[in-house]
N, CA and C atoms as an extended XYZ file, in Angstrom:
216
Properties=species:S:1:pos:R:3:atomname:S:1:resname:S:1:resid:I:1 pbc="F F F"
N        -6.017     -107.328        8.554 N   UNK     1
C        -6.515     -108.336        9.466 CA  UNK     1
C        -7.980     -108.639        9.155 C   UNK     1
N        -8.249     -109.632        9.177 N   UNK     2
C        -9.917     -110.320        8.890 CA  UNK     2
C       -10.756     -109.816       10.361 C   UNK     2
N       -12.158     -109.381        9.753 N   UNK     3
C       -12.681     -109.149       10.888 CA  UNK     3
C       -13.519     -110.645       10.771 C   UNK     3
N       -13.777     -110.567       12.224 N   UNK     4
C       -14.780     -112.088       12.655 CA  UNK     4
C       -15.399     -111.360       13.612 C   UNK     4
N       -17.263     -112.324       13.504 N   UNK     5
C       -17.827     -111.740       14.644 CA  UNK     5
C       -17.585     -111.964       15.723 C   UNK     5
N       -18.393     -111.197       16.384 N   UNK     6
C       -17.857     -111.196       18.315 CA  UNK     6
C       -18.721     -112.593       18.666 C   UNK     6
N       -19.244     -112.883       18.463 N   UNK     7
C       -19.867     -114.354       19.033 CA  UNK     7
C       -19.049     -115.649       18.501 C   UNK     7
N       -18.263     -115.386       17.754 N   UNK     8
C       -17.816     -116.925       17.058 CA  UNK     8
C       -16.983     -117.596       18.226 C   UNK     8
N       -16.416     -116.910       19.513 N   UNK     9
C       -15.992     -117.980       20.460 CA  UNK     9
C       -17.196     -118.407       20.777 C   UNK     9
N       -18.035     -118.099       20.929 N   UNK    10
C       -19.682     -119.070       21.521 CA  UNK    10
C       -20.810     -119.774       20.540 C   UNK    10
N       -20.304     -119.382       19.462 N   UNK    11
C       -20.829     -120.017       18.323 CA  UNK    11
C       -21.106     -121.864       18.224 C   UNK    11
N       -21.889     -122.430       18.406 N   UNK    12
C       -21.870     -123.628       18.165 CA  UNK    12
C       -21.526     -124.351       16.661 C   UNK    12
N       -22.022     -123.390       16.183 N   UNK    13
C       -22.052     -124.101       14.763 CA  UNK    13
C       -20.625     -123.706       13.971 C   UNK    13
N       -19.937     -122.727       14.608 N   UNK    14
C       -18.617     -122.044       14.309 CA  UNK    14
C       -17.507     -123.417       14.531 C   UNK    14
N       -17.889     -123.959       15.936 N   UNK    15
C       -17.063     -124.563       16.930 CA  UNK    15
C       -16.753     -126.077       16.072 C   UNK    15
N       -18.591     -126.316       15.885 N   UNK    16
C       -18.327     -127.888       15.427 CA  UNK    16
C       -17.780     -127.783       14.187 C   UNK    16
N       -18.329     -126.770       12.743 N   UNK    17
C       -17.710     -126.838       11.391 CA  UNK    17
C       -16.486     -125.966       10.924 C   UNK    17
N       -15.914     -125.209       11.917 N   UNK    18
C       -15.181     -124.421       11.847 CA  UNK    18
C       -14.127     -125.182       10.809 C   UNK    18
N       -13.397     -126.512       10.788 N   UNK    19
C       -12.384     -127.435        9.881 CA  UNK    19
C       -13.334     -128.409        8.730 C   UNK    19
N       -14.317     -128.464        9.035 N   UNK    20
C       -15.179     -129.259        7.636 CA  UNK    20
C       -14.145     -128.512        6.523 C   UNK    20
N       -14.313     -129.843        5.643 N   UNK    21
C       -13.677     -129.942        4.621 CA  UNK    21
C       -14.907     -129.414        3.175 C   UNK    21
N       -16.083     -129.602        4.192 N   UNK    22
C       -17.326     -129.354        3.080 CA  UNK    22
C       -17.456     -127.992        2.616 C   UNK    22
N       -17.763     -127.478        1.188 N   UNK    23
C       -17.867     -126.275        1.279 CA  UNK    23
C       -18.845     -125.608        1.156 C   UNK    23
N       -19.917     -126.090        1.239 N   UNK    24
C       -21.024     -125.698        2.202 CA  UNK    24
C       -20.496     -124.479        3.482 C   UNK    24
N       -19.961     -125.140        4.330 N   UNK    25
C       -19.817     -124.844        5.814 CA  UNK    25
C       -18.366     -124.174        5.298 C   UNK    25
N       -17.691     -123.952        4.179 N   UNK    26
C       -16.466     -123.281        4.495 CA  UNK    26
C       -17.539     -121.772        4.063 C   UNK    26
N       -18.328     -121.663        2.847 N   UNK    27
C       -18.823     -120.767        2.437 CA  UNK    27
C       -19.542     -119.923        3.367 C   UNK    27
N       -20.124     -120.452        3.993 N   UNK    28
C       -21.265     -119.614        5.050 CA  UNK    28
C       -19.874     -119.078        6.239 C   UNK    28
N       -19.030     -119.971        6.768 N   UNK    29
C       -18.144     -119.444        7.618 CA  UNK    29
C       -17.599     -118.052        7.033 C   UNK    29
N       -17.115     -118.397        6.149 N   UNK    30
C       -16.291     -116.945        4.872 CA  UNK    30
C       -17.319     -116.258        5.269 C   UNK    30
N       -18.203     -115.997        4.370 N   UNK    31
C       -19.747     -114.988        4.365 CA  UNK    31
C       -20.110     -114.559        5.197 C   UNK    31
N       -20.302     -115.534        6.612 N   UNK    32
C       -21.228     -114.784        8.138 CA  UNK    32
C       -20.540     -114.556        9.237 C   UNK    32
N       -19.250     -115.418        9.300 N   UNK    33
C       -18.665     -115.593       10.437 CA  UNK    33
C       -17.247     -114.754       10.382 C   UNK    33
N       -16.818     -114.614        9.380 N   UNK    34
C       -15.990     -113.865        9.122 CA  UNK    34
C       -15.520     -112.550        7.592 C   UNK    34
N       -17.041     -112.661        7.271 N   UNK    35
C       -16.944     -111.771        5.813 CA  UNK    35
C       -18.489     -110.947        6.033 C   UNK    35
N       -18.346     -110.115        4.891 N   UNK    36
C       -19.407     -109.150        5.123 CA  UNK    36
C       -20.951     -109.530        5.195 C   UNK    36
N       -21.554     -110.469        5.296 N   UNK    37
C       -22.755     -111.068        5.716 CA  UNK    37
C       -22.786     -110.958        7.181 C   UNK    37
N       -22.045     -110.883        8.835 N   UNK    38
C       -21.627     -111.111        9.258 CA  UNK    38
C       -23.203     -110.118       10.435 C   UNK    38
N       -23.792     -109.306       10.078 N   UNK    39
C       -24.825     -108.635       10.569 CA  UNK    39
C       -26.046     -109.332        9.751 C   UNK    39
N       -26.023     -110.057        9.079 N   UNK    40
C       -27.262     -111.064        8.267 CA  UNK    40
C       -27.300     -112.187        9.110 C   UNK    40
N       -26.948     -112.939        9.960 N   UNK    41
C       -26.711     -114.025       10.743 CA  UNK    41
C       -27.855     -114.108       11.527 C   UNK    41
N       -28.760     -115.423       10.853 N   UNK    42
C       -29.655     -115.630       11.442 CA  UNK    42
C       -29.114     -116.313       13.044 C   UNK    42
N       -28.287     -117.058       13.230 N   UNK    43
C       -27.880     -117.715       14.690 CA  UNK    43
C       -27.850     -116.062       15.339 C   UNK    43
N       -27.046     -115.269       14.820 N   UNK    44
C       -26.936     -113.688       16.100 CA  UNK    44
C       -27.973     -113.350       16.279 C   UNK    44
N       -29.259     -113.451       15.387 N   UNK    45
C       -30.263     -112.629       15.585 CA  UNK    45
C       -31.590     -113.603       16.355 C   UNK    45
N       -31.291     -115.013       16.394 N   UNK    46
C       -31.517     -115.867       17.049 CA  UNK    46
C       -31.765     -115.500       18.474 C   UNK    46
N       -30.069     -115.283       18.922 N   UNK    47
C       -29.938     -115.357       20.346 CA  UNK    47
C       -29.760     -113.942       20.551 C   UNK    47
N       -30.312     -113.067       19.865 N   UNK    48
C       -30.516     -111.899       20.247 CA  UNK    48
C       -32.104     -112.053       20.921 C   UNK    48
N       -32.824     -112.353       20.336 N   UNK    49
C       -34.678     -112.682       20.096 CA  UNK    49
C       -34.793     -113.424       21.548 C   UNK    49
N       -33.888     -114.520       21.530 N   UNK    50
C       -34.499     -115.551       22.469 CA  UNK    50
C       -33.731     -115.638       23.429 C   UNK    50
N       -32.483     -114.901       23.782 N   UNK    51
C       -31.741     -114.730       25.321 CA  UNK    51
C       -30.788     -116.264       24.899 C   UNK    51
N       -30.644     -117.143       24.132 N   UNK    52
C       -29.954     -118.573       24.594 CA  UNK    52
C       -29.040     -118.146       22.848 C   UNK    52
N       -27.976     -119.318       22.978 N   UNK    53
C       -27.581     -119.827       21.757 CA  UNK    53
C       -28.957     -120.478       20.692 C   UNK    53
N       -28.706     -120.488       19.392 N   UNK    54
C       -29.753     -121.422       18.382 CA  UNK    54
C       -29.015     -122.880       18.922 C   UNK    54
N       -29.722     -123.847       18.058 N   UNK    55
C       -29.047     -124.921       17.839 CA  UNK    55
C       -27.840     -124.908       16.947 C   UNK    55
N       -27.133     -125.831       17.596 N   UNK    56
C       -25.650     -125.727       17.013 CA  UNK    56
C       -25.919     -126.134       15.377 C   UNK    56
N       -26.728     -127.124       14.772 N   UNK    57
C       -26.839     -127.030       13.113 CA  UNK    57
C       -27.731     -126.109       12.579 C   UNK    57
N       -28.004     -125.178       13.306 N   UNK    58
C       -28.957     -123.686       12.572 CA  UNK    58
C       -27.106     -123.105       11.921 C   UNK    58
N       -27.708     -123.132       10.645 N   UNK    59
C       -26.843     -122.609        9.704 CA  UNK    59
C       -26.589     -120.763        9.948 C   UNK    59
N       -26.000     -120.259        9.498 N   UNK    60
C       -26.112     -118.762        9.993 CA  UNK    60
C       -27.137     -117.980        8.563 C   UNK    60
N       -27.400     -118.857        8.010 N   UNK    61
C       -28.741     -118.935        6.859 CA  UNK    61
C       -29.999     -118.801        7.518 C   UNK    61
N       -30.004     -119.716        8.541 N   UNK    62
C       -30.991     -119.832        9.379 CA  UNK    62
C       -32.071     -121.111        8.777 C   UNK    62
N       -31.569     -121.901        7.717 N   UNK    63
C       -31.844     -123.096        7.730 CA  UNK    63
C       -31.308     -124.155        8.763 C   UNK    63
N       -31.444     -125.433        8.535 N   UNK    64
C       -30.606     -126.175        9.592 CA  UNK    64
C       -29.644     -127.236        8.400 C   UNK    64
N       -28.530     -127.650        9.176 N   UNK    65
C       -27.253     -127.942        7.998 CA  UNK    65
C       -28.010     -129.543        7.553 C   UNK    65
N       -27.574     -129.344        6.467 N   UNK    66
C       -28.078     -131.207        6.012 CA  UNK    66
C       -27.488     -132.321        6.955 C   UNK    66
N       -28.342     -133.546        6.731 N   UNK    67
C       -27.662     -134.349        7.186 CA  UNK    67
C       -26.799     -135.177        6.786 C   UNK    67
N       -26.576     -135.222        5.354 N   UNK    68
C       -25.293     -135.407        4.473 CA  UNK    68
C       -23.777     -134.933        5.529 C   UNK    68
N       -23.981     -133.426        5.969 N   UNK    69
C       -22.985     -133.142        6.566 CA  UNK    69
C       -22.677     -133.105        7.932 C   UNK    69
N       -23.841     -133.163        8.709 N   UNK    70
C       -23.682     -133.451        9.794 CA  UNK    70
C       -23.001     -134.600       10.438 C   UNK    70
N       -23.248     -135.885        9.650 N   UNK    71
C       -22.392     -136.850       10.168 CA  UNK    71
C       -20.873     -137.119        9.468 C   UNK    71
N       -20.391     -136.185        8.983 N   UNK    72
C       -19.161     -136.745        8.678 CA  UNK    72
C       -17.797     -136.518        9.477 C   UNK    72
């Protein structure tokens, strides 16, 4: 069974790119959200720091997602 983190039901950025076709956003999902990067996640350590969710396009990189992909 795949482990996934415990935040990805509250995940914003999980929620909106979770089906992108981009693989950008499939890669980081694999890697942070459900593969061994998954304690590297700048969004967990985000809303660890600051009590709230990040913004939903804070990448789990902890950049913010392009805007190439944001609007598609």
């Amino acid at each position: 069974m795949k482990r996934s983190c415990e935040l990805l039901a509250s995940c914003g950025y999980f929620e909106k790119y979770q089906y992108s076709k981009e693989t950008l956003c499939k890669d980081w999902i694999r890697q942070f959200c459900q593969g061994p990067k998954m304690d590297q996640c700048k969004r967990k350590r985000y809303r660890q720091e600051h009590g709230e969710p990040p913004p939903v396009e804070m990448m789990p990189s902890g950049y913010m997602t392009p805007e190439y992909i944001r609007f598609q």
